[in-house]
VOGULUM-903616 format. One record per residue (C-alpha): x, y, z; residue in three letters; residue number from 1. Coordinates in steps of 0.5 Angstrom, whole numbers, m for minus. Layout:
BEGIN
xx:X | yy:Y | zz:Z | resn:ALA | resi:NUM
...
***
This chain:
BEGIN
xx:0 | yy:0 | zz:0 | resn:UNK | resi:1
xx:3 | yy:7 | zz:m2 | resn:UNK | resi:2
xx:4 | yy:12 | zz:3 | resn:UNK | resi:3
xx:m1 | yy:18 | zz:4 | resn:UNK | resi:4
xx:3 | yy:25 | zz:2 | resn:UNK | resi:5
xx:4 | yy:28 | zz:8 | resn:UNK | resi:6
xx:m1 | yy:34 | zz:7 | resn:UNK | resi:7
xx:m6 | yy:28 | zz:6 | resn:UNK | resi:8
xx:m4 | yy:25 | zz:13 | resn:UNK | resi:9
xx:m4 | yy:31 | zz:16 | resn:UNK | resi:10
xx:m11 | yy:33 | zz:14 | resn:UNK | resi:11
xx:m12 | yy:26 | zz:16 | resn:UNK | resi:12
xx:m10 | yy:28 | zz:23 | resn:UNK | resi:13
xx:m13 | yy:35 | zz:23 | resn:UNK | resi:14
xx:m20 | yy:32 | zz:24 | resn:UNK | resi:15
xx:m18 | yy:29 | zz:30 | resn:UNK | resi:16
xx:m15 | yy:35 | zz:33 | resn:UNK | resi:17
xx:m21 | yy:39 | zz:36 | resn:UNK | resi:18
xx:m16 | yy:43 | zz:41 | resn:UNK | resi:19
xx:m12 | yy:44 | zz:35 | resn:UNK | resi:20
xx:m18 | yy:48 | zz:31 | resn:UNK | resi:21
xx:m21 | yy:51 | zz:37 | resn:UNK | resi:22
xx:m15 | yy:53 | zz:39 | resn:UNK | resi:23
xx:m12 | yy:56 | zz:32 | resn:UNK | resi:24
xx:m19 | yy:60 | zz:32 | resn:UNK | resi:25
xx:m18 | yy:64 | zz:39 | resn:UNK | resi:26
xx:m11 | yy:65 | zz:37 | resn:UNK | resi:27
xx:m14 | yy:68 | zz:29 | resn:UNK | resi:28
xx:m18 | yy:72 | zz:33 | resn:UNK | resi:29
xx:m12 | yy:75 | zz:37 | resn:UNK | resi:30
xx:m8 | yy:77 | zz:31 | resn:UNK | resi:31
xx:m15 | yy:80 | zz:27 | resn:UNK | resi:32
xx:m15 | yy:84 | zz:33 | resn:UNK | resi:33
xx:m9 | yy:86 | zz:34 | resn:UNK | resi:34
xx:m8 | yy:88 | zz:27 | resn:UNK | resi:35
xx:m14 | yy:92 | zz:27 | resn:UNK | resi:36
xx:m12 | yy:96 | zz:33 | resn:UNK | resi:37
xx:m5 | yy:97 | zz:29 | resn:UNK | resi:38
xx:m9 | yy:100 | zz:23 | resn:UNK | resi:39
xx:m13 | yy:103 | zz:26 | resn:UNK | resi:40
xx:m15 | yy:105 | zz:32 | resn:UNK | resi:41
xx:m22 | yy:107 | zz:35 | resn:UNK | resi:42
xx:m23 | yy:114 | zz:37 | resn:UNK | resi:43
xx:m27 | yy:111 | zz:44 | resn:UNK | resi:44
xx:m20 | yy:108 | zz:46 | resn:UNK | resi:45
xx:m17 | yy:116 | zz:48 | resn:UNK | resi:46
xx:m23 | yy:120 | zz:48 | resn:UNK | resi:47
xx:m24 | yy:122 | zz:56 | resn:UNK | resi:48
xx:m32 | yy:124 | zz:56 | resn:UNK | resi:49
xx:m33 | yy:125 | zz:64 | resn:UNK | resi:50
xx:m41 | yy:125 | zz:62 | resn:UNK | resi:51
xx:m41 | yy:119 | zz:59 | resn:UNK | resi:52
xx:m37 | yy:115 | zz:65 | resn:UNK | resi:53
xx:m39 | yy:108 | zz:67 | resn:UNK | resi:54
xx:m45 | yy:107 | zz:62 | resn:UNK | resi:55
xx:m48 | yy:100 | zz:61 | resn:UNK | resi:56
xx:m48 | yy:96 | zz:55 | resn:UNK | resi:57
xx:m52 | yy:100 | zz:49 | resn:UNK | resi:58
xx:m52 | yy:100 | zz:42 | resn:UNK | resi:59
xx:m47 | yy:106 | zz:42 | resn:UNK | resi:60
xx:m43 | yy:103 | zz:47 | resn:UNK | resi:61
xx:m43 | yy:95 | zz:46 | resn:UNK | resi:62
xx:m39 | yy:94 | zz:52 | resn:UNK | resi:63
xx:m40 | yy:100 | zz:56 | resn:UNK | resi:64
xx:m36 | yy:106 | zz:59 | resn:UNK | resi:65
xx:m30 | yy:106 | zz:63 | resn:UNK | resi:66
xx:m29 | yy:111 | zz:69 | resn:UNK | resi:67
xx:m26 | yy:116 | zz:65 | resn:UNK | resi:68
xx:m32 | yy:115 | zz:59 | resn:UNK | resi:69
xx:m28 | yy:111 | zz:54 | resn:UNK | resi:70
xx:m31 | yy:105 | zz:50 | resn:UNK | resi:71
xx:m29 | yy:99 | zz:53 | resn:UNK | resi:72
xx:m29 | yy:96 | zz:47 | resn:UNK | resi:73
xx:m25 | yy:100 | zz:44 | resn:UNK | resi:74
xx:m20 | yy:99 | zz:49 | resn:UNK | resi:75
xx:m20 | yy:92 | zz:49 | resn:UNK | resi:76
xx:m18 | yy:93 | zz:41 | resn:UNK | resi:77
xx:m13 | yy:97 | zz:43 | resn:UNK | resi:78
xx:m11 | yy:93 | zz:48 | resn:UNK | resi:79
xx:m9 | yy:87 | zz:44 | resn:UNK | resi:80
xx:m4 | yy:92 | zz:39 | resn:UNK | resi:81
xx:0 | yy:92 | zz:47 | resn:UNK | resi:82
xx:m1 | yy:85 | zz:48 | resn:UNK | resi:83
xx:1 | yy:82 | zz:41 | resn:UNK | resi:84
xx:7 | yy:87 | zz:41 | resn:UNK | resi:85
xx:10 | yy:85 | zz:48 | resn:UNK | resi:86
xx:8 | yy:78 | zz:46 | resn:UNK | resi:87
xx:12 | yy:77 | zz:39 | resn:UNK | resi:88
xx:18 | yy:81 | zz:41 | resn:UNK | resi:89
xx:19 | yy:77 | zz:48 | resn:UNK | resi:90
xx:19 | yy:71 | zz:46 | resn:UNK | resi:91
xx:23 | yy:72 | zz:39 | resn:UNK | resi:92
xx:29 | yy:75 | zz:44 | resn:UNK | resi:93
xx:28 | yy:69 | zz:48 | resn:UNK | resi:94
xx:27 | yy:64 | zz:42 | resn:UNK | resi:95
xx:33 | yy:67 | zz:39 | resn:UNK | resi:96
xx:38 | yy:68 | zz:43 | resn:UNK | resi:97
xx:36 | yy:61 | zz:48 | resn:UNK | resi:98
xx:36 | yy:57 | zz:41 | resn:UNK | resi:99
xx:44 | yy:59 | zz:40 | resn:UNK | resi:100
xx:45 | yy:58 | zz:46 | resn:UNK | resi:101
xx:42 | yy:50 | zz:47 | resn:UNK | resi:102
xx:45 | yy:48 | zz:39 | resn:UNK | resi:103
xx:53 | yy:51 | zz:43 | resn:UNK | resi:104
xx:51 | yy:47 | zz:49 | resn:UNK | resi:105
xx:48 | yy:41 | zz:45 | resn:UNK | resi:106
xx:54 | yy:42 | zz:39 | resn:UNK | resi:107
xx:60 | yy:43 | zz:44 | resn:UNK | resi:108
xx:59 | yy:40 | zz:50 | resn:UNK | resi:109
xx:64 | yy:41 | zz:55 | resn:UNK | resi:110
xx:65 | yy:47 | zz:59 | resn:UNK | resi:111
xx:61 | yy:50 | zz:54 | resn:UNK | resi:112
xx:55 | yy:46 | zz:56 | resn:UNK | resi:113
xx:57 | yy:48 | zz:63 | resn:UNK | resi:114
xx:57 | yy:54 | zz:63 | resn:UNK | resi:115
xx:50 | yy:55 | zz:58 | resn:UNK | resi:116
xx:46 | yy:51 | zz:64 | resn:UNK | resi:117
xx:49 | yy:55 | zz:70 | resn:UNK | resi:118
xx:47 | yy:61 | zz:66 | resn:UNK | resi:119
xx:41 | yy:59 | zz:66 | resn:UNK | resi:120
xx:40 | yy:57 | zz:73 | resn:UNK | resi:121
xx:42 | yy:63 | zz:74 | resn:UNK | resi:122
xx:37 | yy:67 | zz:70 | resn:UNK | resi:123
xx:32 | yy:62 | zz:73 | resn:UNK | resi:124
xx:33 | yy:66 | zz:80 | resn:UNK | resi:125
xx:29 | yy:72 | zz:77 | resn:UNK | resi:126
xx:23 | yy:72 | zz:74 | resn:UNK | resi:127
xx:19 | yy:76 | zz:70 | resn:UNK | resi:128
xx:16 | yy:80 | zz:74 | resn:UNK | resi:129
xx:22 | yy:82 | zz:80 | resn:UNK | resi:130
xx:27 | yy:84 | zz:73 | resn:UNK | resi:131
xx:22 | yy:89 | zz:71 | resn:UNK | resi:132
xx:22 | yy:92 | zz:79 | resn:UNK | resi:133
xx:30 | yy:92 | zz:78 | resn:UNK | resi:134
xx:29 | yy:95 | zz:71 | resn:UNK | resi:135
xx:24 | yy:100 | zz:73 | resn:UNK | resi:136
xx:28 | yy:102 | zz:79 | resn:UNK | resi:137
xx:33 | yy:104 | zz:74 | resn:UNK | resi:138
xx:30 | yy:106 | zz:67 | resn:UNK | resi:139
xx:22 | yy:106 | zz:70 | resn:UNK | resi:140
xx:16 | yy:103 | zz:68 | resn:UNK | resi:141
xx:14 | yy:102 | zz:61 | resn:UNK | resi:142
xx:13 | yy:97 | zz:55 | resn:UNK | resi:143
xx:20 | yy:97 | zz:52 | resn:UNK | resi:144
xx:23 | yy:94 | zz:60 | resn:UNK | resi:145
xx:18 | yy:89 | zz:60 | resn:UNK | resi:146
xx:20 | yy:87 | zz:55 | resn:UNK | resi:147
xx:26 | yy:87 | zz:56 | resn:UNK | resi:148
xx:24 | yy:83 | zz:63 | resn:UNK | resi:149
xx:20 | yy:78 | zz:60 | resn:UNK | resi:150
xx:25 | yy:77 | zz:54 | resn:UNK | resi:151
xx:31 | yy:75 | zz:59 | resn:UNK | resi:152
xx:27 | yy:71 | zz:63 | resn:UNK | resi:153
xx:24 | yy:67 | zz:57 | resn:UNK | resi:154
xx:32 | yy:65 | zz:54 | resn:UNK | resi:155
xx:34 | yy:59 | zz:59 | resn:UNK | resi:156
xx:27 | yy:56 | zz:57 | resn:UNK | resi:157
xx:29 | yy:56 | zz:51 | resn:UNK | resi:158
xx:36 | yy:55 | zz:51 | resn:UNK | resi:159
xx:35 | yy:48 | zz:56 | resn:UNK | resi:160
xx:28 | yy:46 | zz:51 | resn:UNK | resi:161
xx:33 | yy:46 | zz:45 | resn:UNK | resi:162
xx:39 | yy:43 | zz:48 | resn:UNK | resi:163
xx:36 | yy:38 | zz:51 | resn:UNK | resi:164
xx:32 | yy:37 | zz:44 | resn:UNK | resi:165
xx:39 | yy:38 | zz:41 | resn:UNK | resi:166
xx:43 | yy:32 | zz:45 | resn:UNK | resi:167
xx:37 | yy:28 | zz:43 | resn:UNK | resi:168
xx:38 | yy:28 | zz:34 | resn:UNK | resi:169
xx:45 | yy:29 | zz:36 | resn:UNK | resi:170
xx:45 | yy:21 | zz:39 | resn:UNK | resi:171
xx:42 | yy:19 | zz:33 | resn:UNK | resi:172
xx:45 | yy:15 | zz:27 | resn:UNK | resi:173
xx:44 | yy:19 | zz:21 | resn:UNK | resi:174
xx:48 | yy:24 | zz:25 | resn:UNK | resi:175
xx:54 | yy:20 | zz:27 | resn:UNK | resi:176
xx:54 | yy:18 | zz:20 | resn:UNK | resi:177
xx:54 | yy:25 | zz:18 | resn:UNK | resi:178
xx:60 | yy:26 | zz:22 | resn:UNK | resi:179
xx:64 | yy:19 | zz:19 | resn:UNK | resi:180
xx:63 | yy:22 | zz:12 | resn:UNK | resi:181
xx:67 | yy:30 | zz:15 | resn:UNK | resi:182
xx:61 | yy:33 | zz:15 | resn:UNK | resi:183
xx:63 | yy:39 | zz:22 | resn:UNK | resi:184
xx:59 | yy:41 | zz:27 | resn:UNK | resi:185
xx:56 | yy:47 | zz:25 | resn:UNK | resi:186
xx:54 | yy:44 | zz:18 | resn:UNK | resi:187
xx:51 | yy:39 | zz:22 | resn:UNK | resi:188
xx:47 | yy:43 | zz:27 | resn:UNK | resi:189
xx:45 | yy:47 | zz:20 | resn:UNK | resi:190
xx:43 | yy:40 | zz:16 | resn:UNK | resi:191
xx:41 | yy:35 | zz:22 | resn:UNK | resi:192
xx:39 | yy:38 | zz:29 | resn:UNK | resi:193
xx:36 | yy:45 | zz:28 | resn:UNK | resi:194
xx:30 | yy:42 | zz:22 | resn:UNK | resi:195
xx:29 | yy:36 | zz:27 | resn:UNK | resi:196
xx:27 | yy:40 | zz:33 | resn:UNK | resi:197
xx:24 | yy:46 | zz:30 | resn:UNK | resi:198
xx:18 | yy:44 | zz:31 | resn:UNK | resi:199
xx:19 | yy:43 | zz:38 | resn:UNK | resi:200
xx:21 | yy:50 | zz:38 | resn:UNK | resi:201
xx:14 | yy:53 | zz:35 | resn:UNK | resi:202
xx:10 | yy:48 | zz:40 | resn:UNK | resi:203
xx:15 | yy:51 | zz:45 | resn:UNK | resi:204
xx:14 | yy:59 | zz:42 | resn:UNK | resi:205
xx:6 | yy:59 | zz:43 | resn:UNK | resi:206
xx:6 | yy:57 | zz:51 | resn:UNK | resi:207
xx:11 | yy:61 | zz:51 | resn:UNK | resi:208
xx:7 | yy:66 | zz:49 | resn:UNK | resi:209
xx:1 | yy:64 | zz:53 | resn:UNK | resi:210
xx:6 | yy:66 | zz:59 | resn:UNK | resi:211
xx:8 | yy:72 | zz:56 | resn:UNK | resi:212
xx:1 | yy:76 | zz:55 | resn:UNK | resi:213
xx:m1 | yy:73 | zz:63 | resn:UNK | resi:214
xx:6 | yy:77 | zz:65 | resn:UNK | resi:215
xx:5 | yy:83 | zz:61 | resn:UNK | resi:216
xx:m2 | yy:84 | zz:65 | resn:UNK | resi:217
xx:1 | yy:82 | zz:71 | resn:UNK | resi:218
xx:6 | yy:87 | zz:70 | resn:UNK | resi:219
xx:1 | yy:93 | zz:67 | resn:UNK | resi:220
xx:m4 | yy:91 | zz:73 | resn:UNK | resi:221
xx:2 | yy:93 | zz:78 | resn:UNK | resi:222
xx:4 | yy:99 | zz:74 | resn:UNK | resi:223
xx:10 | yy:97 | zz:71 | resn:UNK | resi:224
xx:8 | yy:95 | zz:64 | resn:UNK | resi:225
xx:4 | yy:100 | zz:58 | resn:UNK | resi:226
xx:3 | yy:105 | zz:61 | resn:UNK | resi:227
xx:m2 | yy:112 | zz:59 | resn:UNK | resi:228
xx:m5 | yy:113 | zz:54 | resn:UNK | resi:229
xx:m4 | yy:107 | zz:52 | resn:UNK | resi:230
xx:m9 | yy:101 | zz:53 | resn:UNK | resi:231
xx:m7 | yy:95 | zz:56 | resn:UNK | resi:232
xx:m12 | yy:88 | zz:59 | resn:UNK | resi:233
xx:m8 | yy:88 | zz:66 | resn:UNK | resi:234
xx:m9 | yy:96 | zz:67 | resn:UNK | resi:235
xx:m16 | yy:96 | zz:65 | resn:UNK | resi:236
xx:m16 | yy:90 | zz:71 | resn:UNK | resi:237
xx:m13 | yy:94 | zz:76 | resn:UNK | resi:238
xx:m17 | yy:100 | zz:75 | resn:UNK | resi:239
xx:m24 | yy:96 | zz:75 | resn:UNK | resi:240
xx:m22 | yy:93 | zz:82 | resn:UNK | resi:241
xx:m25 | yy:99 | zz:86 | resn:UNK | resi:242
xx:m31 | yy:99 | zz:81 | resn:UNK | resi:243
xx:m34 | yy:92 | zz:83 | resn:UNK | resi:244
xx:m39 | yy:94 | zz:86 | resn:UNK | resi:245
xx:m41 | yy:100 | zz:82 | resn:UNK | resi:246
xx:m39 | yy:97 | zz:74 | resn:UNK | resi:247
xx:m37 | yy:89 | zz:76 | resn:UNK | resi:248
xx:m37 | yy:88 | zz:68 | resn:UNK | resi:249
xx:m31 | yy:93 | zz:68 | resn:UNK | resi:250
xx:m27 | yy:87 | zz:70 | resn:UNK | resi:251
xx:m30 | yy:81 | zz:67 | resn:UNK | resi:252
xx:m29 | yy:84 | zz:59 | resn:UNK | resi:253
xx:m21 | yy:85 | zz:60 | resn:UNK | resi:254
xx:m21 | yy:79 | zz:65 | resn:UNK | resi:255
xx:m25 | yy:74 | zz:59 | resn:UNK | resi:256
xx:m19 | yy:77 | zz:53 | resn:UNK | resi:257
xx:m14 | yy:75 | zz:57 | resn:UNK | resi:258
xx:m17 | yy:69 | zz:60 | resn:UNK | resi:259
xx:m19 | yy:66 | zz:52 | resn:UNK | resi:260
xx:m13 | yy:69 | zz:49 | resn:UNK | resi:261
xx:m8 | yy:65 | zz:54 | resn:UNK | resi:262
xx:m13 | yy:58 | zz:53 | resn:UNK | resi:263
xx:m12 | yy:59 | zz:45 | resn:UNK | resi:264
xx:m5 | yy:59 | zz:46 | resn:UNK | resi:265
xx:m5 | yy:54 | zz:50 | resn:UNK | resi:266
xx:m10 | yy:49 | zz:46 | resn:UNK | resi:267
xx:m5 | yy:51 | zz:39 | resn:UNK | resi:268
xx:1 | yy:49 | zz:43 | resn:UNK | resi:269
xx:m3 | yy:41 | zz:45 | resn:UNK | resi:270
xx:m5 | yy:42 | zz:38 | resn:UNK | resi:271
xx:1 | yy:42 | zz:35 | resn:UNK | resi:272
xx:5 | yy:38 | zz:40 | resn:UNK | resi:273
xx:0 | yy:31 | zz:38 | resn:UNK | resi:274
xx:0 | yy:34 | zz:30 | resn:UNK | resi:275
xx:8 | yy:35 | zz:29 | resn:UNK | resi:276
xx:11 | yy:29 | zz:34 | resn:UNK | resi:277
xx:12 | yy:23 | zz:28 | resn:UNK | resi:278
xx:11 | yy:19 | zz:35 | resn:UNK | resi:279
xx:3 | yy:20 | zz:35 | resn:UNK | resi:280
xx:3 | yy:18 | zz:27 | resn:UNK | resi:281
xx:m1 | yy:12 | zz:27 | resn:UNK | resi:282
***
């Protein structure tokens, strides 16, 4: 019997992957939205109307008003342009930098693997959020230094997923051949190991990036994360919490974006794990 073509095999599979479609279609939802919010901008976002303060869901206001009279809807579409933006370039420079460390670690072993797995150990000691306190206390708050902070702390992750990843196809016959036949260690790591783990990576990159929307709002909520005018969920989380009892829906609508924007990423990181591991195929 022939074998299926591989896009057959993976329609084949997509079928029983419903984490996978629903999860894909909360992360579709996340993008439109942040690239909306990138071209254009609702008015209702900057515009402060103190007579239209804490207005319940109407036609002209589906989500209603904040304290400050701006369309709560509005500000969830901006909103998303921040969370993308500090999610994308987070875990880029974790993807980056974390992948050049575990291929070296993985390639060279010895003292260099030594030194890349304390780096990260040390690293591991400082999370997200206690970066961006050291950050602000030296440059301030903003969006570029939580940037920053979740960026650096997504690096030993990536650099102790890769290496081990690595270490793996590294241990496989064909590599040992490669190296029988004069190929060098970095046009191994170009040819062998990198194309083998790269689907690992983009399963690790989206749970990654559930972590980072989840360290931008916490960041926000605190204070130290995108700062005014510029929307963000966790800030508008942080301003709805002395409204409970006046506006309680203030709290619900950025709470819900993070909530399905995290769950998304979350089943499309499940979803591609069961559909890119050769070990699932049946």
């Amino acid at each position: 019997m022939t074998e299926r073509p591989l896009p057959a095999r993976w329609l084949r599979r997509l079928r029983g992957q419903p984490s996978l479609l629903l999860g894909g279609l909360l992360t579709l939802v996340l993008l439109a939205t942040a690239t909306v919010s990138l071209l254009w901008t609702p008015p209702g976002a900057y515009a402060i109307a103190m007579d239209a303060a804490l207005q319940p869901p109407s036609a002209a206001h589906w989500l209603g008003t904040d304290a400050y009279g701006r369309d709560v809807a509005a500000l969830l579409l901006a909103g998303a342009r921040s969370t993308l933006t500090v999610g994308v370039v987070a875990v880029g420079i974790g993807l980056g930098a974390g992948m050049v460390l575990g291929l070296l670690a993985a390639a060279l072993r010895g003292w260099v693997d030594e030194l890349v797995m304390r780096l990260a150990d040390f690293t591991f000691a400082f999370p997200a959020i206690l970066s961006a306190i050291m950050l602000t206390a030296v440059a301030g708050p903003g969006m570029v230094n939580a940037i920053i902070a979740i960026g650096i702390f997504n690096i030993p992750t990536f650099a102790r997923v890769t290496r081990a990843a690595a270490q793996g196809v590294w241990a496989r016959d064909y590599v040992r051949a490669a190296r029988a036949c004069g190929k060098g260690r970095w046009r191994i790591t170009w040819d062998h190991v990198l194309p083998n783990i790269a689907p690992l990576l983009i399963v690790q990159a989206t749970i990654q990036f559930a972590l980072a929307i989840l360290a931008e709002a916490a960041l926000s909520y605190l204070g130290l994360g995108t700062q005014p005018p510029e929307p963000s969920w966790g800030r508008m989380l942080s301003e709805a919490q002395t409204l409970m009892y006046q506006a309680p829906l203030l709290a619900v609508w950025p709470g819900a974006a993070i909530a399905l924007a995290v769950l998304g990423l979350n089943l499309l990181g499940d979803g591609l794990r069961d559909l890119l591991d050769p070990r699932l195929e049946r």
